[in-house]
C-alpha positions in Angstrom: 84.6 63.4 88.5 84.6 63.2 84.6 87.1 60.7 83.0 89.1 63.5 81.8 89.6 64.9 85.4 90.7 61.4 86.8 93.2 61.1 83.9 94.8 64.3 84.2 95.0 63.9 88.5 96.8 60.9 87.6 98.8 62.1 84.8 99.6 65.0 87.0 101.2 63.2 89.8 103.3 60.5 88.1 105.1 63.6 86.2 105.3 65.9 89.3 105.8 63.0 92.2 109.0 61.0 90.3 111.1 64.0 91.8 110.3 63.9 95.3 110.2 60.0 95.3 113.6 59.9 93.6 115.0 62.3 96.1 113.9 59.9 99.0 116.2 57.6 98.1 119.2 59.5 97.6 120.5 59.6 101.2 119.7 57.7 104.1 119.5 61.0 106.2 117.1 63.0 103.6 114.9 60.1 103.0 114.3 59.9 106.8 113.0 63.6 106.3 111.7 62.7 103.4 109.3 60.0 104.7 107.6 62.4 107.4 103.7 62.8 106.9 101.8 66.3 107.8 98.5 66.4 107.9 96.6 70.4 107.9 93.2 71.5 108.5 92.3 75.6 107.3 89.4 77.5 107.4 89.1 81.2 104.7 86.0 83.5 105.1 85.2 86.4 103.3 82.8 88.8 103.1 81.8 92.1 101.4 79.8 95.1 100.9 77.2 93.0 98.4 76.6 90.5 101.5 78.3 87.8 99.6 79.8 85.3 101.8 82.2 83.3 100.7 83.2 80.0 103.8 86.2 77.6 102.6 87.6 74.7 104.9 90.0 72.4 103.8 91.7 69.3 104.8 95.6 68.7 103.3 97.2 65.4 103.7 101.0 65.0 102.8 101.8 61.5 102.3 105.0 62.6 101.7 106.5 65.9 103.6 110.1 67.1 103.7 109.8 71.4 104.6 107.4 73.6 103.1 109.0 73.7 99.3 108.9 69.9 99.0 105.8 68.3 99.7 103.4 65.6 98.1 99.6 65.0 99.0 96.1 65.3 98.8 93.7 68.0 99.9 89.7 68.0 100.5 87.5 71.2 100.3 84.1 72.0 101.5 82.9 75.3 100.2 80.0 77.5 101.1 78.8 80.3 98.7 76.2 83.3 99.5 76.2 85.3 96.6 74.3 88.6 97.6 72.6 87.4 100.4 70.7 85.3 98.1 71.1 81.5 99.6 74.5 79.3 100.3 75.4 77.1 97.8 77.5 74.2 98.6 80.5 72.8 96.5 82.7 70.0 97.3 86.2 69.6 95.9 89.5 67.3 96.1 92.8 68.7 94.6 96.4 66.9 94.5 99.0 68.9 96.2 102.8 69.4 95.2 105.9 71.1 95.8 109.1 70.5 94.3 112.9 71.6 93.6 114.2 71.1 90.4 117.5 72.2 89.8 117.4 75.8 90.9 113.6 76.1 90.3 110.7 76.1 92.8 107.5 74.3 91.8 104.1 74.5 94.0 100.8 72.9 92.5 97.2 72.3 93.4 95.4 70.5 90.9 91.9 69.5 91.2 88.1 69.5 90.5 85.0 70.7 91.4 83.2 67.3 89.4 82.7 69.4 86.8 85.6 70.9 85.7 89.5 71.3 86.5 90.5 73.7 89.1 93.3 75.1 91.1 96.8 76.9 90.7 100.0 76.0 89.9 103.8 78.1 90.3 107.2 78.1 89.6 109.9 80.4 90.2 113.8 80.7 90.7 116.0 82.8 93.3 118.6 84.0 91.0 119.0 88.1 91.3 116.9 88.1 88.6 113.8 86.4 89.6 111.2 84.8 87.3 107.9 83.3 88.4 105.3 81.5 85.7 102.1 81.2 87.4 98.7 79.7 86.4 95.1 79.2 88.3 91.3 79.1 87.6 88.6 79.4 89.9 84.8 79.8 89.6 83.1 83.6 89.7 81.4 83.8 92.9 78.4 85.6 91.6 74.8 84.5 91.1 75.2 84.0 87.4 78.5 82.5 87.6 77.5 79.8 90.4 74.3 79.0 88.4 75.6 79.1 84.7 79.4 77.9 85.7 81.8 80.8 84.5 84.8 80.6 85.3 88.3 82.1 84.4 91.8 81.1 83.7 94.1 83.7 84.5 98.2 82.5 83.6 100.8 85.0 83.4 104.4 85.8 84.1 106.3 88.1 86.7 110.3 89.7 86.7 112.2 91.1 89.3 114.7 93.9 88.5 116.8 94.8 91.3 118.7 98.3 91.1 120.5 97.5 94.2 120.2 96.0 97.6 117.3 98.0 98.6 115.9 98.9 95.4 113.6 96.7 93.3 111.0 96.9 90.3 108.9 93.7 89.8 106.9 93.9 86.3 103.6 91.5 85.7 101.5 90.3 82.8 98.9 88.1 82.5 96.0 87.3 80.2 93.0 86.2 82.2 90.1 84.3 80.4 86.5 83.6 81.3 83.8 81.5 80.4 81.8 83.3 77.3 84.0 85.4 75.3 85.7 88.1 77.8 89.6 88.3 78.2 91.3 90.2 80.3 94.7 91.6 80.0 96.6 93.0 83.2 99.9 95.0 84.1 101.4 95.5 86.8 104.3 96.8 88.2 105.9 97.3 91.9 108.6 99.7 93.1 109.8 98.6 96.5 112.4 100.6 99.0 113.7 98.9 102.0 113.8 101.7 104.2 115.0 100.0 107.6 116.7 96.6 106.7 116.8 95.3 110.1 113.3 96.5 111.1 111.9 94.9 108.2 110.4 98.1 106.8 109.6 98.9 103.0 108.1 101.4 101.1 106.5 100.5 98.0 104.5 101.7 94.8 101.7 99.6 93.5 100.1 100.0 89.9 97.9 97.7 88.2 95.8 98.1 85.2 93.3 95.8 83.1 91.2 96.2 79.9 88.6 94.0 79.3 87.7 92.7 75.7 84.2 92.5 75.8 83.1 94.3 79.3 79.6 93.9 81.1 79.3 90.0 79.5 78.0 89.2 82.8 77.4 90.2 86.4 80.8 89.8 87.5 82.6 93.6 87.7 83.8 94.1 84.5 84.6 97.7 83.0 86.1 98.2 79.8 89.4 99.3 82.0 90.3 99.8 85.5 93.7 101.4 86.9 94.9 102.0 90.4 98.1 103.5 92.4 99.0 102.2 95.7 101.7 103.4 98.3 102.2 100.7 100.9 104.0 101.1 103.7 104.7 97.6 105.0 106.6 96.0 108.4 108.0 92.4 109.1 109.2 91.3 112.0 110.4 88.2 113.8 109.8 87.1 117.2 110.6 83.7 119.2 110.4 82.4 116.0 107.4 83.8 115.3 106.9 85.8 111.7 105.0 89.0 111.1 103.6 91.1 109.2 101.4 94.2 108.5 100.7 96.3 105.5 98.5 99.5 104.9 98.4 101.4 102.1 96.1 104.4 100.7 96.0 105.1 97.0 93.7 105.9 94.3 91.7 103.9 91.7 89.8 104.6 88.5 87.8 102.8 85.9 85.4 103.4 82.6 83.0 103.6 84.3 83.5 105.7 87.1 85.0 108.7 88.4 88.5 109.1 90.6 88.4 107.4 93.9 90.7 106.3 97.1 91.3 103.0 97.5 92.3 101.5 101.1 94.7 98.0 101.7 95.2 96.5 105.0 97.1 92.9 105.0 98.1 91.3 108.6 99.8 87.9 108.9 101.1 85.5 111.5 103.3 82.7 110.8 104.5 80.6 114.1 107.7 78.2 114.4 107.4 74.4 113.5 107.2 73.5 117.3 106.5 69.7 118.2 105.8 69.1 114.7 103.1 71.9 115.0 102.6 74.9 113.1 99.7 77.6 112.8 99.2 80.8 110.5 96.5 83.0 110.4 95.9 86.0 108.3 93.4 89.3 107.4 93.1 91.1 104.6 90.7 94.6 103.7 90.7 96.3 100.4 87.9 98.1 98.2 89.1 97.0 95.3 85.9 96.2 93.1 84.9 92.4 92.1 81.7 92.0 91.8 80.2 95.7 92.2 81.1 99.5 91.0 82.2 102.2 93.1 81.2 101.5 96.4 82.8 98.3 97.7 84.6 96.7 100.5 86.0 93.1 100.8 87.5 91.3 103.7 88.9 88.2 104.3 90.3 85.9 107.0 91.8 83.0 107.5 93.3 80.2 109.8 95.5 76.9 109.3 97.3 74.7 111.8 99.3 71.9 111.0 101.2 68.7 112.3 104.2 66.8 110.8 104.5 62.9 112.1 
């Protein structure tokens, strides 16, 4: 790790971690809670029409674990890339994890490195009608020229919900999204979604999204001058002995500068069990052609698995 990395992990968790330490103390019963340790092991593979394989397992250890929204640890990864069928490449990383209340705002944070530069993602939203969310991360490209040259990008941005009523609600996005060389990406989005059966869980949405790109083709990751795309989603959730789950399918259409009209395809399954014995497991899949790294004819598809115990 370079000094700078070491100084900002630290600096990092003495401003996020006072919270959750000061909270352990307040009272007897939450600092009982509050002293409970998880540790988490998760594995995410993905794939896609280039034959670029993409293998991520992690380790998460929570010295300090109260529920899901408060939480303070550490977290090893092991990643494998195959860009294009070309060869793996191997990356190791190690991020500090957080979650946090503070006053009626929700903080999550990964914060980390790859030994060569700072990594991860960091949010924070409220629950008033109203909602706001501020979110940050940067990643690496996974192509050939961005695993070789290191590009990476910084995408930060901002998201509001407008509710018209109880079933009824717009949520509006913008972000800037920066990568290594000179590109930067604006993006828009914005979501209609209709609860359609309350107590089934079921909700009919309308998903748009559009970039433009300030200085496309700099490299080899996909990159048009602009890309746009409508998606209806029809999507279920449902609970079980405890259980969560969910499924989402939509069919829609996408376009970009460089190519003509086309479908595009979504399909998003989760599974979330109940803490029981201090266990809990998740597992998820996810299928969509939206492009990344190619034009016109692509597919992605990712899956992944995470167990975890609280002592």
């Amino acid at each position: 790790m370079t000094r700078l990395t070491i100084w900002s992990l630290a600096g990092f968790a003495l401003i996020w971690g006072q919270p959750l330490f000061a909270q352990a103390v307040e009272v007897e019963s939450e600092a009982v809670q509050a002293t409970s340790r998880a540790i988490g092991a998760d594995l995410h593979y993905s794939f896609d029409a280039d034959d670029t394989e993409v293998i991520k397992t992690g380790l998460n250890l929570d010295l300090l674990y109260k529920n899901p929204d408060e939480y303070l640890g550490f977290r090893l990864e092991k990643v494998s890339f195959n860009p294009l069928g070309q060869g793996r490449q191997g990356s190791e990383r190690a991020y500090l994890r957080v979650a946090d209340k503070i006053g009626g705002w929700k903080l999550k944070a990964s914060a980390g490195t790859d030994g060569d530069t700072l990594l991860g993602a960091a949010s924070i939203h409220n629950e008033a009608r109203f909602r706001q969310e501020y979110f940050v991360e940067r990643e690496i490209v996974e192509t050939p020229q961005g695993l070789a040259r290191g590009i990476y990008y910084t995408f930060a941005g901002a998201a509001l919900d407008l509710p018209i009523d109880d079933r009824n609600i717009f949520t509006f996005i913008g972000g800037l999204q920066a990568f290594t060389g000179d590109n930067v990406r604006t993006h828009l989005r914005a979501n209609f979604v209709h609860v359609v059966k309350p107590d089934w869980g079921l909700s009919a949405q309308l998903r748009t999204r559009y970039f433009r790109s300030s200085d496309p083709g700099e490299f080899d990751y996909y990159s048009p001058r602009w890309r746009a795309e409508i998606l209806p989603v029809l999507q279920l959730r449902r609970f079980s002995g405890g259980w969560r789950y969910s499924a989402a399918g939509g069919l829609g259409a996408q376009r970009d500068s460089e190519s003509r009209l086309r479908s595009l395809r979504y399909v998003n399954l989760q599974a979330t069990s109940p803490v029981e014995r201090n266990w809990a497991f998740n597992t998820g899949f996810t299928y969509t052609n939206t492009p990344v790294t190619s034009g016109s004819s692509y597919s992605y598809a990712q899956f992944n698995v995470g167990l975890k115990r609280i002592f």
